[in-house]
C-alpha atoms as one frame of an Amber mdcrd trajectory, in Angstrom:
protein
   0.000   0.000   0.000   1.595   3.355  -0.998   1.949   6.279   1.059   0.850
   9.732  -0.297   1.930  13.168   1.019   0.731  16.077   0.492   1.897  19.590
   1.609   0.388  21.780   4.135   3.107  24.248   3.423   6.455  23.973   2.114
   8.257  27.394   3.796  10.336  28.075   6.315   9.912  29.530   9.467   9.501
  33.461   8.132   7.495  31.942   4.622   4.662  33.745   4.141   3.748  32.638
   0.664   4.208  29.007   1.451   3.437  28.578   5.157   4.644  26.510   7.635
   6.920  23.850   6.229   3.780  20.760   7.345   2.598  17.944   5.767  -0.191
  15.316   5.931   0.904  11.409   5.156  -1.753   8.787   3.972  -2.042   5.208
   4.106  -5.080   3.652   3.324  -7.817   4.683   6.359  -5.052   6.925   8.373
  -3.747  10.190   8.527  -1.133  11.833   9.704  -0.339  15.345  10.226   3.467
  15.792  10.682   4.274  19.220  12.713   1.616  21.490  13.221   2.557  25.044
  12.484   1.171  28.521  12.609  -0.204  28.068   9.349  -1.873  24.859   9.601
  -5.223  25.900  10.613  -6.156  27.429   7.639  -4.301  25.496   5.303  -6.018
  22.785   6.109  -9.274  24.805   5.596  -8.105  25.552   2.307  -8.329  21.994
   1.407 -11.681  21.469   2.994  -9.744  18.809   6.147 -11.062  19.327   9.645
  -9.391  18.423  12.878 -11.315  14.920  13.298 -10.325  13.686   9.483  -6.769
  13.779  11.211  -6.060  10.956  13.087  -2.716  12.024  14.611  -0.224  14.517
  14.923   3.356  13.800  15.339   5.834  16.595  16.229   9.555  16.655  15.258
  10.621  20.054  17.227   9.071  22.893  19.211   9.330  26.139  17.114   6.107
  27.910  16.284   6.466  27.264  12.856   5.909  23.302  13.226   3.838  23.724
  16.894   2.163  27.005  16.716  -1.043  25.341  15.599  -1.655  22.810  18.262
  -3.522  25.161  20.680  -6.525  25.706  18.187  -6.261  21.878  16.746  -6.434
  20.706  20.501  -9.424  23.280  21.627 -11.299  22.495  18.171 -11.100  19.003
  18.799 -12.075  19.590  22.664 -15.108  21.697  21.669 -16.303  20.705  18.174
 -15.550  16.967  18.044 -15.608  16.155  21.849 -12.281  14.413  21.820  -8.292
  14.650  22.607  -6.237  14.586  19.516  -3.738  11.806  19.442  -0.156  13.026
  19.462   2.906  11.653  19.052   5.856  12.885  20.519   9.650  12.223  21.432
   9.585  11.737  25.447  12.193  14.447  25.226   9.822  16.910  23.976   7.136
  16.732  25.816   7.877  18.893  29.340   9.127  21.685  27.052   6.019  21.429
  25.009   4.228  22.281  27.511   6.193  24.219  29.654   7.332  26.453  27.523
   4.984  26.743  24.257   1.357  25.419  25.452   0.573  26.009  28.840  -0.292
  29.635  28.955  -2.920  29.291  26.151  -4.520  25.819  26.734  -4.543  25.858
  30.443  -8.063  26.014  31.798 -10.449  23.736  33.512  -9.731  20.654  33.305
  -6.810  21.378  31.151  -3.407  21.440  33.529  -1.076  18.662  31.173   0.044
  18.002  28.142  -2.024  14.405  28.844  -5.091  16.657  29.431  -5.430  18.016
  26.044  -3.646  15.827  23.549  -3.721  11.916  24.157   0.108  11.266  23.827
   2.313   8.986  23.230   6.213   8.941  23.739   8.264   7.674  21.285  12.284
   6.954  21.714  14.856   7.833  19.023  15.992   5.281  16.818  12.592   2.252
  17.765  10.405   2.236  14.530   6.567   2.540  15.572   3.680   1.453  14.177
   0.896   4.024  13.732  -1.080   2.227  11.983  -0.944  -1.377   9.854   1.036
  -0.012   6.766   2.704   3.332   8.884   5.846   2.796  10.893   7.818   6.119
  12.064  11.662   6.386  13.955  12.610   9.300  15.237  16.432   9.811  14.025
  17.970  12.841  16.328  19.498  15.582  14.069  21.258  18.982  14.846  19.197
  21.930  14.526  19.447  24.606  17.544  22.307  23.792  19.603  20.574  22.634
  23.200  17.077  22.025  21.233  16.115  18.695  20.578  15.238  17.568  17.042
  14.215  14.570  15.619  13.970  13.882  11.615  11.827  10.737  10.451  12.456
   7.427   8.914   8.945   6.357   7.253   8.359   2.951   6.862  12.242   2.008
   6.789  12.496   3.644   3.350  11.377   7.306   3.265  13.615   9.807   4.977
  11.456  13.303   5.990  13.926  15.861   7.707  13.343  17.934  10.628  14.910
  21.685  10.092  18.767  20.545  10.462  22.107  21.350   9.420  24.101  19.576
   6.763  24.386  15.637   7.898  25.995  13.730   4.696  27.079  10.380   6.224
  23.459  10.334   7.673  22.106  10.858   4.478  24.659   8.191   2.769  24.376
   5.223   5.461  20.101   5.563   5.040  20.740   5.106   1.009  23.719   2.952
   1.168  22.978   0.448   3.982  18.990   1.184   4.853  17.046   0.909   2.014
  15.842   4.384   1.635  14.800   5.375  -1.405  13.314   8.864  -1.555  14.182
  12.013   0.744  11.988  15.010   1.543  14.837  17.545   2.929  14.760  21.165
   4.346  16.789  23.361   2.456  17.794  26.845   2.955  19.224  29.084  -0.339
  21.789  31.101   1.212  25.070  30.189   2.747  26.514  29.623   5.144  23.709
  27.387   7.343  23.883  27.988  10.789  20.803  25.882  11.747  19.651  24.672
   8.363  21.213  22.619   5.425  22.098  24.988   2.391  21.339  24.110  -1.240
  25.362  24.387  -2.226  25.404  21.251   1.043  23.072  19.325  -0.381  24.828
  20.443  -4.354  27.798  18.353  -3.045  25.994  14.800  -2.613  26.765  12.068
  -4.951  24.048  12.471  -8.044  21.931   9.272  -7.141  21.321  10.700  -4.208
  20.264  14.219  -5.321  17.977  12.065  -7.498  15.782  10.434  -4.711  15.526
  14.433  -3.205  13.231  16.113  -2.811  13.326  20.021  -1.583  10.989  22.038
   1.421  11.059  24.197   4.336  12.506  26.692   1.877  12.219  30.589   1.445
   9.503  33.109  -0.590  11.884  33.199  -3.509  12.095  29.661  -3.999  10.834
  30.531  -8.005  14.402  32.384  -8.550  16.198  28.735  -8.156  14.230  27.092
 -10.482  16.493  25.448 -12.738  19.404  25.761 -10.204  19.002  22.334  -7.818
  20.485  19.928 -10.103  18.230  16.889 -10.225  16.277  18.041  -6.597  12.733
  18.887  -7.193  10.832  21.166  -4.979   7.439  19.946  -2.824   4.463  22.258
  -3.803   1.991  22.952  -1.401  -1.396  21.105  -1.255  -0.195  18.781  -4.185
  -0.323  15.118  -3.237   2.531  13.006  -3.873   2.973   9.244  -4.301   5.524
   7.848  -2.005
């Protein structure tokens, strides 16, 4: 059974004609929404999907562009459909979460947790889960902000879907060479150098097969001025669905 994807948005964090760099993946009766940004809300409007047509979330890192939508997914769900959304989540993620990016807008009666407004489950780097009968998901830590944790995904031992992270080559060339993977949905940021994010002259330098199986998001409001310029990388477009 093949996996579609399809875009939410395909910018990065300061995007504003892409949005949020989030993305829904489909197998058979399941969704799942990975990150949910800023943006999400009304993207997903845009497309005519409501909260309950989601049947999880799963969060790589806690910036506003992939979390700053969780507050109105979680209350919508609360109010509208009478239900917690079911979130996945690295255990390392989940006191900051709240701590530092929910609590002051979803706190409230009978919402003082994390566990009170999303039903969650912990996940450990490097243990692929099953979300469903044809979805598995491992977390892979990668660098991003130095102290922050981040976790990129391996999807169903084959498809490789980066968090925001700098350059990793011998990542990327042990999942092609010795894992099986066979298509990669990477960030990519146009200018150099990358402090936090991998540039497109970093990923430029990986062997051609690779650049083949790539493809490009989480990138800037120019991204039409580098058309042409990626070498075989394609970009994601927003909202279009992708076979897998």
């Amino acid at each position: 059974m093949s996996l579609s994807l399809q875009m939410l948005g395909t910018g990065g964090a300061f995007a504003k004609q892409y949005f949020n760099n989030n993305a829904l993946l489909s197998v058979e009766n399941f969704t799942l929404l990975i990150d949910c940004g800023i943006t999400a809300p009304i993207s997903s409007h845009q497309i005519g999907r409501t909260p309950d047509e989601i049947d999880a979330i799963l969060i790589t890192h806690i910036h506003g562009d992939h979390v700053g939508g969780l507050e109105e997914f979680a209350f919508r769900m609360k109010f509208q459909y009478g239900r917690k959304p079911v979130l996945y989540i690295s255990e390392k993620l989940v006191q900051p979460l709240w701590e530092n990016t929910l609590k002051g807008g979803l706190t409230q009666e009978g919402i003082s947790s994390l566990e009170d407004a999303f039903e969650v489950h912990t996940l450990k780097e490097g243990i692929p889960y099953s979300l469903s009968p044809n979805l598995t998901v491992e977390l892979i830590q990668t660098p991003h902000i130095p102290g922050k944790d981040s976790y990129s995904l391996y999807i169903n031992q084959e498809v490789f879907y980066s968090a925001d992270m700098t350059f990793q080559p011998e990542l990327l060339m042990k999942l092609v060479r010795e894992r099986g993977c066979r298509t990669i949905l990477h960030e990519v940021q146009f200018i150099s150098p990358g402090a936090v994010h991998t540039t497109l002259d970093e990923l430029r330098s990986l062997p051609e097969d690779i650049q083949q199986m790539m493809y490009l998001m989480h990138y800037a409001d120019d991204m039409e001025n580098y058309i042409g310029k990626t070498g075989p990388m394609q970009f994601l477009r927003q909202h279009e669905i992708y076979s897998l």
